[in-house]
C-alpha positions as CSV (number, residue, x, y, z in Angstrom):
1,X,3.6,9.9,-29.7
2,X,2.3,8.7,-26.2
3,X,5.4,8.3,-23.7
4,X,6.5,4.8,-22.2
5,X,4.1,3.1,-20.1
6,X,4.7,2.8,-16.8
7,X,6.7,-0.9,-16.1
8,X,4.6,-3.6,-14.9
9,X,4.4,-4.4,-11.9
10,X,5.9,-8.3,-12.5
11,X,8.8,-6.5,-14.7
12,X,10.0,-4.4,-11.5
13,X,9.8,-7.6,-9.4
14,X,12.1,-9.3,-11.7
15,X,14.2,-6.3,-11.9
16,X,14.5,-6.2,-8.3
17,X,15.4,-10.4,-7.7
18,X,18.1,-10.0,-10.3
19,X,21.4,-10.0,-8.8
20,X,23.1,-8.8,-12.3
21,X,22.9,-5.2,-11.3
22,X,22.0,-4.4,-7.4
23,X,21.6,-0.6,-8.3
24,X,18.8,-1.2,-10.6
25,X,17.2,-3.7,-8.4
26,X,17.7,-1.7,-5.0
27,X,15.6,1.2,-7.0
28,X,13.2,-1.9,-8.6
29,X,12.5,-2.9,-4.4
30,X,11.9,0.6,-3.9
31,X,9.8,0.9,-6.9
32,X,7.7,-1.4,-5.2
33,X,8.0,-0.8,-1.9
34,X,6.1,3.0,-3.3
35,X,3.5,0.8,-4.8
36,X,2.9,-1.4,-2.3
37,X,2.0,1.3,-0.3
38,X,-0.2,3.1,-2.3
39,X,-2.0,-0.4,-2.7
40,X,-2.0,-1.2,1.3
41,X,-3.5,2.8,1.6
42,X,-6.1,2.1,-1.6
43,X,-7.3,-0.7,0.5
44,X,-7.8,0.4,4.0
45,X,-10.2,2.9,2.4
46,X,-11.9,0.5,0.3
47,X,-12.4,-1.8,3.5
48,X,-13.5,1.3,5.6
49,X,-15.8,1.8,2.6
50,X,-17.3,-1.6,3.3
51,X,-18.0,-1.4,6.5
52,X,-15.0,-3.6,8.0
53,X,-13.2,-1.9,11.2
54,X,-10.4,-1.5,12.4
55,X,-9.3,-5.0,13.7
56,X,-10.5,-6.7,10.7
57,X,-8.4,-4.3,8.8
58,X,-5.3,-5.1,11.2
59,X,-6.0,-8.6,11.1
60,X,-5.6,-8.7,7.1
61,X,-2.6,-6.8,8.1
62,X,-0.8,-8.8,10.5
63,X,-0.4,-5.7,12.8
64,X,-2.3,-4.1,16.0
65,X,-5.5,-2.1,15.2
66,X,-3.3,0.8,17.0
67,X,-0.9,0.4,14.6
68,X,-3.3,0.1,11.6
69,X,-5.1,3.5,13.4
70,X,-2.2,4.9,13.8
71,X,-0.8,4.4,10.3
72,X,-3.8,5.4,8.6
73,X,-6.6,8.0,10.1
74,X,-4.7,11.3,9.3
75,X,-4.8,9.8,5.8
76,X,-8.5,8.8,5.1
77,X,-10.6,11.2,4.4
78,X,-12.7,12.7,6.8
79,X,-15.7,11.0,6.2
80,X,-14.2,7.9,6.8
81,X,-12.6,9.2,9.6
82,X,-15.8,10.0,11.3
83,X,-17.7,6.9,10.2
84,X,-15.0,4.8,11.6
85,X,-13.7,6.4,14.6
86,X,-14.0,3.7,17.0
């Protein structure tokens, strides 16, 4: 028998706007809060990948390119790293 699958990611946003239990949606928020940063680090790679740079990356963002940097190039592999150190 295959084990659960993992909840979707619209079920753990419900979860976490329901006011019926806040323990279950404080750990829903940080359910997502995980995923959204997996997501934000899947992408920055995918755009170094394409060719975009650092400013378009913090643009998308909403945050400095230092910040973005910051955040980031220990992270990306070092290919990447080297490609895109600017």
């Amino acid at each position: 028998m295959d084990p659960d699958p993992a909840p979707r990611p619209q079920d753990v946003a419900r979860a976490a706007a329901d006011p019926g239990d806040p323990l279950a949606a404080l750990r829903a928020v940080a359910s997502l809060r995980k995923l959204a940063d997996t997501l934000e680090f899947t992408q920055v790679e995918n755009a170094l990948r394409a060719g975009h740079g650092w400013p378009e990356i913090a643009a998308a963002l909403g945050v400095t390119r230092q910040a973005v940097h910051k955040k980031y190039v220990r992270r990306i592999t070092p290919e990447l790293r080297e490609r895109n150190h600017r």
